[in-house]
N, C-alpha and C positions, 0 to 999 in steps of 0.2 A: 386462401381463406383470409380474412379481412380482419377479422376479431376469433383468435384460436383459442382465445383465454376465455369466451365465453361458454367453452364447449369440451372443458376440463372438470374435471370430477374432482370434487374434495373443497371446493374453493370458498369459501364464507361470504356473505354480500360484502362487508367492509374491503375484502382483496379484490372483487371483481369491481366493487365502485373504483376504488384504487387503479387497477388496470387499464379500465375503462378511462377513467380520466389523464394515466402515462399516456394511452394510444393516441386518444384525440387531440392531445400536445405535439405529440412526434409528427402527427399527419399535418397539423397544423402549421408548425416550425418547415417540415419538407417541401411542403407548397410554397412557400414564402420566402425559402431557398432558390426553387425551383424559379420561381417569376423572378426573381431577381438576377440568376445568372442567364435567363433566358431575353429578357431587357437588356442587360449589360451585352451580349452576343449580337444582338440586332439591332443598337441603338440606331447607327448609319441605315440599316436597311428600312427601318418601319420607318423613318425620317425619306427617305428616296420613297416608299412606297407610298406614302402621304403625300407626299408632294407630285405624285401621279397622279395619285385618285382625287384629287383636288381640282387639276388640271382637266382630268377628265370631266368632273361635275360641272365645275365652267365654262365647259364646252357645251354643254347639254347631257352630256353622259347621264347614265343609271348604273346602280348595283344590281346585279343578282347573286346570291347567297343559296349554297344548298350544302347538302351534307345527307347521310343517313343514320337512322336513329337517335341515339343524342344529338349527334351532330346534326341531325336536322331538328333539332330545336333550338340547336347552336347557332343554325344559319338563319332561325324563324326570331332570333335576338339578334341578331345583326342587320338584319333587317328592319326590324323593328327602333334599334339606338339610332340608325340614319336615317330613318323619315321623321319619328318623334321622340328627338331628343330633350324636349321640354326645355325650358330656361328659354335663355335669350339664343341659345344655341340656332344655326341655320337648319332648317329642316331637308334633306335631300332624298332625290328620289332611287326607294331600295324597295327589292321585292325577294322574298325567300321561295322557290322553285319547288319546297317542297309544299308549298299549300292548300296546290287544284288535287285534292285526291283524286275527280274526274279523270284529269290529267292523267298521273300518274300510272293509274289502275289502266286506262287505255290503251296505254303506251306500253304498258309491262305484261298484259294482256295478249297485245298484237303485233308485237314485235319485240321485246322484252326487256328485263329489265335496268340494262345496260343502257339505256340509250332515254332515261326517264328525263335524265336534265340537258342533254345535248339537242336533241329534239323540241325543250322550249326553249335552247339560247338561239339555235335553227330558226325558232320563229319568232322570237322577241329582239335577240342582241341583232346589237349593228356596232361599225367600226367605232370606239372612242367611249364604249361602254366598259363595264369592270365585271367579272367573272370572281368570286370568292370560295374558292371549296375546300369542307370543314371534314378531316378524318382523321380516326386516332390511329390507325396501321400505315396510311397513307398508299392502301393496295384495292382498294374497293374501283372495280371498272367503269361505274356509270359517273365517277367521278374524272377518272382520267379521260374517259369519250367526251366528258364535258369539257376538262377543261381545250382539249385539243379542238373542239367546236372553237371555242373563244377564240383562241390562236388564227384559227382559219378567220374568223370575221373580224380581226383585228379589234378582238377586246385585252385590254389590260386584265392578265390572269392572275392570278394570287390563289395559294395553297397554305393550309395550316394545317401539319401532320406531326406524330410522331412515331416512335419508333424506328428512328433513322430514316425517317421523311420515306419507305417505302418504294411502290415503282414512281409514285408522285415524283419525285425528288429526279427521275430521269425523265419527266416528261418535255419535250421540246416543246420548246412557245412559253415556257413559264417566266413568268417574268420577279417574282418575287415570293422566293419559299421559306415558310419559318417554322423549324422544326422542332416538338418540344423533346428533352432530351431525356427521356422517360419511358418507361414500359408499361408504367399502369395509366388503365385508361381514365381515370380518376386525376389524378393528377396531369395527362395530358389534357383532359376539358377544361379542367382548372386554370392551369395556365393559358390555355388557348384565349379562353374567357380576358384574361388580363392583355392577350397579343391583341385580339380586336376592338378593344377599350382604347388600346394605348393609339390604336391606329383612327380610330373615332377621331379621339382627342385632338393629335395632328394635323389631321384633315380640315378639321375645323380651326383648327391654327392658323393654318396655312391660307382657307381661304378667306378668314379674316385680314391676314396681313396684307394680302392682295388685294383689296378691296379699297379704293377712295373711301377716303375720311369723309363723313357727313358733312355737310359745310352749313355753318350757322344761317336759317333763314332772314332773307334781306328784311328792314327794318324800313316801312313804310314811311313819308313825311319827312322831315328835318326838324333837326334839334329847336325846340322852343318853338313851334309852327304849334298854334292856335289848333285844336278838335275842331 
């Protein structure tokens, strides 16, 4: 139960406004613990993991992004930060697997539901593409079928799980897994939200630094030369 204090007998509005406002400090304060030891744990990795998918984008690469329920709205933001990141930021190309309900519904229909995202990395990924999958138990099957699709077509895999990263955590081929170290799924979106920020950020880092410097356009005529 999330708020038990709202659900106690006896209590006067000024103690429940009171409570109400302890709670949402504590949950506040936890989350903010939470990204921050979760940051400081992965600093090296989300740093290697950027500098993969960066690699990859330069190559020509694509993201694909999936997750179920939250998490696939989690992966339908992931998607959405790396094509339109707004600003001066480079736009790249990402697509979230859970979109084609078509799809989906097809797939879970006539062969079932395990196999909703493996089946479109089957027919969209190729080698040098990025595989992203978003879960808060890190034990859901049609994500680990996915991610081991990626492995086979030689895509860079990445995982965001917690609860001790799950059977996720034992899937071979992964190439980069960041686990939030939490049991509520609340706080594991939470943070997860801040892991694929932080990997955004990177990314775009990274392929800015690689990138030739613009070079001032050459200057027509000579100095004191007559219009």
């Amino acid at each position: 139960m999330l708020y038990p204090f709202l659900y106690a007998g006896g209590s006067g509005l000024d103690t429940l406004l009171e409570d109400v406002r302890r709670s949402t400090a504590d949950k506040a304060n936890e989350i903010v613990r939470l990204r921050e030891t979760v940051l400081a744990e992965y600093a090296d990795d989300l740093a290697a993991c950027a500098a993969r998918m960066a690699g990859a984008f330069r190559a020509g690469g694509r993201l694909f992004a999936f997750g179920n329920g939250g998490s696939a709205t989690d992966a339908q933001d992931v998607a959405a930060l790396f094509l339109n990141p707004g600003g001066t930021a480079r736009p790249l190309p990402a697509l979230a697997l859970t979109n084609d309900t078509a799809a989906i519904t097809a797939l879970s229909n006539d062969i079932g539901f395990e196999v909703v995202f493996a089946r479109q990395l089957a027919a969209f990924g190729r080698p040098g593409d990025i595989a992203v999958a978003l879960s808060t138990s890190g034990d859901s099957d049609n994500l680990i079928a996915a991610l081991r699709e990626a492995s086979r077509r030689g895509m860079t895999a990445v995982g965001l799980a917690g609860c001790g990263g799950g059977r996720m955590a034992e899937t071979p081929g992964l190439h980069h897994l960041f686990v939030i170290p939490s049991a509520s799924v609340h706080r594991i979106q939470e943070a997860q939200t801040t892991v694929y920020h932080a990997l955004w950020e990177l990314t775009q880092s990274e392929l800015a630094r690689s990138e030739p410097a613009q070079s001032e356009p050459a200057q027509s005529g000579t100095a004191g030369e007559a219009g």
